[in-house]
C-alpha positions in Angstrom: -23.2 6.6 -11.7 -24.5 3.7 -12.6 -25.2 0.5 -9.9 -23.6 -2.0 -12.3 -19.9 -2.7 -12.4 -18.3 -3.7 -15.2 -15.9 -6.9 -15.7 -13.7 -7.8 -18.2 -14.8 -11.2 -20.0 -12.8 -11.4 -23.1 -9.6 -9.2 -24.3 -9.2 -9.7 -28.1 -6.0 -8.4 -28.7 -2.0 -8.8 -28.3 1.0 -7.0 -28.0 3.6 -7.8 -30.7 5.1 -4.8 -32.3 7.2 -3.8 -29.7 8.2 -6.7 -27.7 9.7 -10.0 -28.0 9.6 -13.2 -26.4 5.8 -12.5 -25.0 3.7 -15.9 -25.2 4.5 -18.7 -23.1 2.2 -21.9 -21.8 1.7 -22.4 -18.2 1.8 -25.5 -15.8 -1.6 -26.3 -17.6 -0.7 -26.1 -20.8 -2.5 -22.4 -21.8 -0.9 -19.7 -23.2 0.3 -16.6 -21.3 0.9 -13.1 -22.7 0.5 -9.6 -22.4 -1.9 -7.1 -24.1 -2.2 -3.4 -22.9 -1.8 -3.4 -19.1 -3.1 -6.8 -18.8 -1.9 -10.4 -18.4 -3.8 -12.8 -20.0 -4.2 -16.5 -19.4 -5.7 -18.1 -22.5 -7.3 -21.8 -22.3 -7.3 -22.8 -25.8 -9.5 -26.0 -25.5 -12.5 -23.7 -24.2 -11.4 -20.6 -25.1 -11.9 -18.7 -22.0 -9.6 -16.3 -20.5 -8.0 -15.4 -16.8 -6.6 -12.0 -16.7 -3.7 -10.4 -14.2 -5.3 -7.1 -14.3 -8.7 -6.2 -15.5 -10.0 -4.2 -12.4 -11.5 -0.8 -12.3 -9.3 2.1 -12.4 -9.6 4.1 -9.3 -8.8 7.6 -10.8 -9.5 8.6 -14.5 -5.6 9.1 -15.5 -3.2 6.4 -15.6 -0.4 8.6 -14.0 -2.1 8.9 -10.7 -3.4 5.4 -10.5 -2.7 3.4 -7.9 -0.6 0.6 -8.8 -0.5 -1.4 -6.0 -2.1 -4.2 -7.2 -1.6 -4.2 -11.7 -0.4 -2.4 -13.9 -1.8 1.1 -15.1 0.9 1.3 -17.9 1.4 -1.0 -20.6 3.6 -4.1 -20.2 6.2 -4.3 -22.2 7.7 -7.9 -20.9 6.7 -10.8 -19.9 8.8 -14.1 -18.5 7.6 -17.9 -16.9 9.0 -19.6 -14.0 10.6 -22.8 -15.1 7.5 -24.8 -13.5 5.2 -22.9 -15.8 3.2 -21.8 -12.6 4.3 -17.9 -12.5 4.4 -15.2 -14.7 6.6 -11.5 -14.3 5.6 -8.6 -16.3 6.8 -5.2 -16.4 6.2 -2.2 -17.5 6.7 1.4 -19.3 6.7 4.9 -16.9 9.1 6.8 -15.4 8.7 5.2 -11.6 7.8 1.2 -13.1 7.1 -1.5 -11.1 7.2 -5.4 -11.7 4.6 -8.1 -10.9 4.7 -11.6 -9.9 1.6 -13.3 -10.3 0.5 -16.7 -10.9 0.5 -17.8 -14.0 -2.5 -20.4 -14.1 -5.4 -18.0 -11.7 -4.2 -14.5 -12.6 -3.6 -13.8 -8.9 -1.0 -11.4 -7.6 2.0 -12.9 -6.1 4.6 -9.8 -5.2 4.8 -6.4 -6.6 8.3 -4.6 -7.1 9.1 -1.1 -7.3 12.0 -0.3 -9.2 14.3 2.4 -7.7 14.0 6.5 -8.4 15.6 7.3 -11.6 14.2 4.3 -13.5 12.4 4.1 -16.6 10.2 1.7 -18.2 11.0 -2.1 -17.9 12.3 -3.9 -20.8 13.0 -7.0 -19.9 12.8 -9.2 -16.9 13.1 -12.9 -16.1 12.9 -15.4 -13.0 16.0 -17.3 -11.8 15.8 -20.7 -12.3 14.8 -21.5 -8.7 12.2 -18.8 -8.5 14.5 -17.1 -5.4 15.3 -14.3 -7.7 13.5 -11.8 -10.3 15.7 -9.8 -12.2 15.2 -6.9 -14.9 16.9 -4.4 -17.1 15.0 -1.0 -17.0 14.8 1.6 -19.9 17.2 4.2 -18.5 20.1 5.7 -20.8 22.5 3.1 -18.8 19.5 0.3 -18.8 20.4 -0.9 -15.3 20.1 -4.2 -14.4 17.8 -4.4 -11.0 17.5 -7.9 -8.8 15.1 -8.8 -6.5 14.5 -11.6 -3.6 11.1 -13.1 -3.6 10.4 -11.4 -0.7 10.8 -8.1 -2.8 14.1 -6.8 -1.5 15.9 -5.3 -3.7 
């Protein structure tokens, strides 16, 4: 192995066929959205980029990575808090979770596990207040799954 690590600098790329509603602008004005597994916090006026994500997988398939920290799926959702100053994403896989992460550093916030029996995450969203995160998962009945922002479900 080599003694260098890599690091992610730039992601060209964006993720529009399959989802909707997936760029929004922060507190500072930048635009947020998803791509692969990967949040991305665009500034446009130096054209530099933040990522939620972006770390070295610890195992070499995505179905036993550990997803404490991002995702190892791809997102499928994104939504903003109403200040602009976090972002939710979720994502596809047969045991999904959600992330709550700020919106302006890229920094994790709270992750949330979605129950047994769930599939991918389709859409999500942030309550007004930012007391509540809510999403609808992928299931035959797409359930509807609410969480406190201390991560109770």
């Amino acid at each position: 192995m080599p003694d260098d690590r890599w690091e992610l600098e730039y992601c060209y790329g964006y993720r529009s066929a399959d989802s909707r509603n997936n760029v929004h602008y922060n507190a500072n004005g930048n635009a947020v959205y998803i791509t692969a597994c990967l949040g991305v916090v665009l500034d446009q006026g130096n054209n530099t980029q933040k990522f939620f994500g972006a770390k070295p997988a610890e195992t070499s398939h995505k179905s036993r990575a550990n997803d404490m920290d991002q995702h190892t799926n791809d997102i499928m959702c994104i939504a903003i808090s109403a200040d602009g100053r976090r972002a939710l994403t979720g994502q596809v896989n047969n045991a999904p979770v959600m992330f709550l992460w700020d919106a302006c550093t890229g920094e994790k916030i709270q992750r949330f596990k979605l129950p047994a029996g769930s599939k991918g995450v389709i859409a999500c969203s942030i309550s007004a207040d930012g007391d509540c995160v809510g999403c609808v998962d992928d299931s035959n009945e797409h359930k509807v799954h609410v969480y406190g922002a201390d991560g109770s479900l």
